[in-house]
C-alpha positions as CSV (number, residue, x, y, z in Angstrom):
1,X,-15.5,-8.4,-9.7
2,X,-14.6,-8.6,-6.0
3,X,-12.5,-5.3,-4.4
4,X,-9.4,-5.6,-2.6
5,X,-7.4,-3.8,-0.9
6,X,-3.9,-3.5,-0.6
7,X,-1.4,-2.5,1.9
8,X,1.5,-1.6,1.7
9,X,4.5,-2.4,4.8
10,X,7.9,-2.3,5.8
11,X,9.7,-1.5,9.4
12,X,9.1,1.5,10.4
13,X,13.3,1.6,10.7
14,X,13.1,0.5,6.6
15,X,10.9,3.3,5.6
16,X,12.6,5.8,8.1
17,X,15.8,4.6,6.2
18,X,15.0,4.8,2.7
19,X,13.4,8.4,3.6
20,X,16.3,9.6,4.8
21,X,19.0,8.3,2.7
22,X,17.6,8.4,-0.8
23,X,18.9,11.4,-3.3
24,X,16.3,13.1,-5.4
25,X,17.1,11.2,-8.1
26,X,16.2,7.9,-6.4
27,X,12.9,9.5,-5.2
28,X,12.5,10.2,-9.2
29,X,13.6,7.3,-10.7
30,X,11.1,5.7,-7.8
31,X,7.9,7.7,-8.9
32,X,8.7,6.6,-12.7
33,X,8.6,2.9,-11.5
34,X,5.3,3.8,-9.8
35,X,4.0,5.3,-13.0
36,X,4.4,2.7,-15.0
37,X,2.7,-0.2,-12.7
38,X,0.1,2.2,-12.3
39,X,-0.2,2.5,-16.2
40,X,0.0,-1.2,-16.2
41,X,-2.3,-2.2,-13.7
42,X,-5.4,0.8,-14.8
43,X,-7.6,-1.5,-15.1
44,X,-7.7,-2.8,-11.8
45,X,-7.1,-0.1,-9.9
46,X,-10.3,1.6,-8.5
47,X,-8.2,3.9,-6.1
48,X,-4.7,4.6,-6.2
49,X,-4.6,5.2,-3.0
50,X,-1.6,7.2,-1.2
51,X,1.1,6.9,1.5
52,X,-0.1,7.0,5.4
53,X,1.0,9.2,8.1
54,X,1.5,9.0,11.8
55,X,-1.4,6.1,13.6
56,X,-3.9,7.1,16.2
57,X,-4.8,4.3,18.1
58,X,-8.4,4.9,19.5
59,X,-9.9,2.6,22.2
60,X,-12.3,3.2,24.9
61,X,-10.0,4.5,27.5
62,X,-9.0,7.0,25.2
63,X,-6.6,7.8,21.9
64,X,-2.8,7.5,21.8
65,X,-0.3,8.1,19.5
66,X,1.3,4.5,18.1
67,X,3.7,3.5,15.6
68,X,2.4,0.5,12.9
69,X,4.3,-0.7,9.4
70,X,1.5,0.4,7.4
71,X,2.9,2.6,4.7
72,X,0.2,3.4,2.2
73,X,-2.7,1.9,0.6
74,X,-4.8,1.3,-3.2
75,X,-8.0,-0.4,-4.0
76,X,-8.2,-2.8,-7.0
77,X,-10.6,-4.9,-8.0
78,X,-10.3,-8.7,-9.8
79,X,-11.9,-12.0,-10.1
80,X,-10.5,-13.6,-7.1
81,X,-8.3,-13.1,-3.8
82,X,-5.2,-14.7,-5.6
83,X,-5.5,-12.6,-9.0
84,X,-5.5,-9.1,-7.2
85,X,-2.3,-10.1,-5.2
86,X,-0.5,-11.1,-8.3
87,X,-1.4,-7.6,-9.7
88,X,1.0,-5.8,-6.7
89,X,4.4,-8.9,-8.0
90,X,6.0,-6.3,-9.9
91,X,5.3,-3.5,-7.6
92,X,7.1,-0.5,-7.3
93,X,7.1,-0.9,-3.6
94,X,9.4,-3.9,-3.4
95,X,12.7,-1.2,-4.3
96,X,11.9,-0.9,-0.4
97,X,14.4,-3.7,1.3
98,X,12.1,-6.0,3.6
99,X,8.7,-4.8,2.4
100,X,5.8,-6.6,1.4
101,X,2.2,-5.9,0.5
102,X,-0.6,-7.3,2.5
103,X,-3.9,-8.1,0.4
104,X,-7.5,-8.5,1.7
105,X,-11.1,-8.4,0.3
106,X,-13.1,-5.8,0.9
107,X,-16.6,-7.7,2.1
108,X,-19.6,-6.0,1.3
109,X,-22.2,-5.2,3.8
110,X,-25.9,-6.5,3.8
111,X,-28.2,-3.6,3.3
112,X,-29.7,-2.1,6.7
């Protein structure tokens, strides 16, 4: 089994929205759909994961503070690159309006 990882996107105006306009009961009735695809989907998932906060971006002429549409993250693993992104179809994340999820193999390093 090959690892993948998984990231999860929208506008920054999108999450900025749904953070500041859902009730509490939303925010519930949200973390009981994430529940149950992560009770679903145990077997693939290696690392949950969790949302992201702010972005430094570093390069060599020093480290500022940016803005990016990368939300959270988890690591599953599966048989091939199109099997791990049809784990994340039913995914909680879609009750977001515009998201998507972004999929990528994690490539293994030779040994040093």
């Amino acid at each position: 089994m090959k690892k993948y990882l998984a990231l999860y996107m929208a506008s920054r105006a999108d999450f900025e929205k749904v953070m500041r306009e859902s009730t509490p009961e939303q925010q519930k009735q949200g973390m009981k759909e994430w529940a149950r695809w992560m009770e679903k989907h145990r077997a693939e998932i290696i690392e949950m994961g969790a949302p992201l906060g702010k972005t430094k971006k570093v390069t060599k002429g020093g480290v500022e503070n940016m803005k990016n549409e990368v939300g959270g993250y988890t690591i599953i693993q599966a048989s091939s690159h199109d099997e791990a992104a049809k784990t994340f179809a039913d995914s909680a994340h879609f009750r977001m309006p515009g998201s998507w999820i972004e999929v990528m193999e994690i490539v293994e390093m030779p040994e040093m």
